[in-house]
N, C-alpha and C positions, 0 to 999 in steps of 0.2 A: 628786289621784288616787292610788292606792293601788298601793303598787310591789308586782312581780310574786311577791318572795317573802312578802311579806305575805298576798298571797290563796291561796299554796302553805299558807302557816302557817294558814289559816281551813279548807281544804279536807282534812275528818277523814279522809275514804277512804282518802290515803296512809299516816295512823299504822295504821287496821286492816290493809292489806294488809303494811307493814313486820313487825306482832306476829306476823301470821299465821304471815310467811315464818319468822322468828327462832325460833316456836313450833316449827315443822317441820326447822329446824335442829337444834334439840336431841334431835332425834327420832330423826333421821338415823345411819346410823353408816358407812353406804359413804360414800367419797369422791368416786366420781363423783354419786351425789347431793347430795352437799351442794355441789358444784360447781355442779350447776344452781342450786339454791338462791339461791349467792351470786353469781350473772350475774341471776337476777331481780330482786335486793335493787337489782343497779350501775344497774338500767334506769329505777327510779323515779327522780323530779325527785329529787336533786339538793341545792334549800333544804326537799325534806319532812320530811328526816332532825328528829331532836328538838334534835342538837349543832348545829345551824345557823340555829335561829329567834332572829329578832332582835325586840325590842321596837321595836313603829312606832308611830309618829303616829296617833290615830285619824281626823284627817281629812287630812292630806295621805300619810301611810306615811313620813316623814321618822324615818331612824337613830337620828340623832344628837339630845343634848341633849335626851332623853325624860324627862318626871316621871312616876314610876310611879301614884302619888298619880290624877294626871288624864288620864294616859296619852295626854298631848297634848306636841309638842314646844312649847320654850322661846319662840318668838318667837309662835306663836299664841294661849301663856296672856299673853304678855306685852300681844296687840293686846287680847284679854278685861278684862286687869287696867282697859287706858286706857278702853274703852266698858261698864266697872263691871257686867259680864256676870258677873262671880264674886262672890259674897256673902262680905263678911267679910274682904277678901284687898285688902292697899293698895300702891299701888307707892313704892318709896321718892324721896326727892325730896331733894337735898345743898342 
């Protein structure tokens, strides 16, 4: 199952309303405007921000130990390797 900032990170709506806000920001030259501004910006999630998206697993949402390559973590390319589900790719053996 897919953790929750991963489906923040799939869900586009928060980057357009982010650009919007940022566009209207630069717009702005009163201070109490761009105050409002920047309390709309604090109220969106949180992981929708761009500096907070993390590469996941694509079928569990697992952090850590991602190969970008399969965009799968490490221990479910590793169960692939054993039932020969990946073409081409050997596990090694001492």
């Amino acid at each position: 199952m897919k953790k929750k900032r991963c489906i923040q990170k799939e869900n586009k709506k928060y980057n357009l309303i982010r650009q919007s806000l940022k566009k209207e920001l630069c717009k702005v030259k009163s201070i109490n405007e761009k105050s409002k501004i920047y309390i709309k910006l604090q109220k969106l999630p949180r992981n929708s921000s761009t500096t907070r998206i993390y590469r996941c697993c694509f079928l569990t949402g697992r952090t850590k130990s991602n190969f970008r390559f399969f965009g799968l973590s490490g221990y479910i390319i590793r169960e692939m390797f054993n039932k020969c589900l990946l073409p081409g790719t050997t596990t090694s053996s001492w």
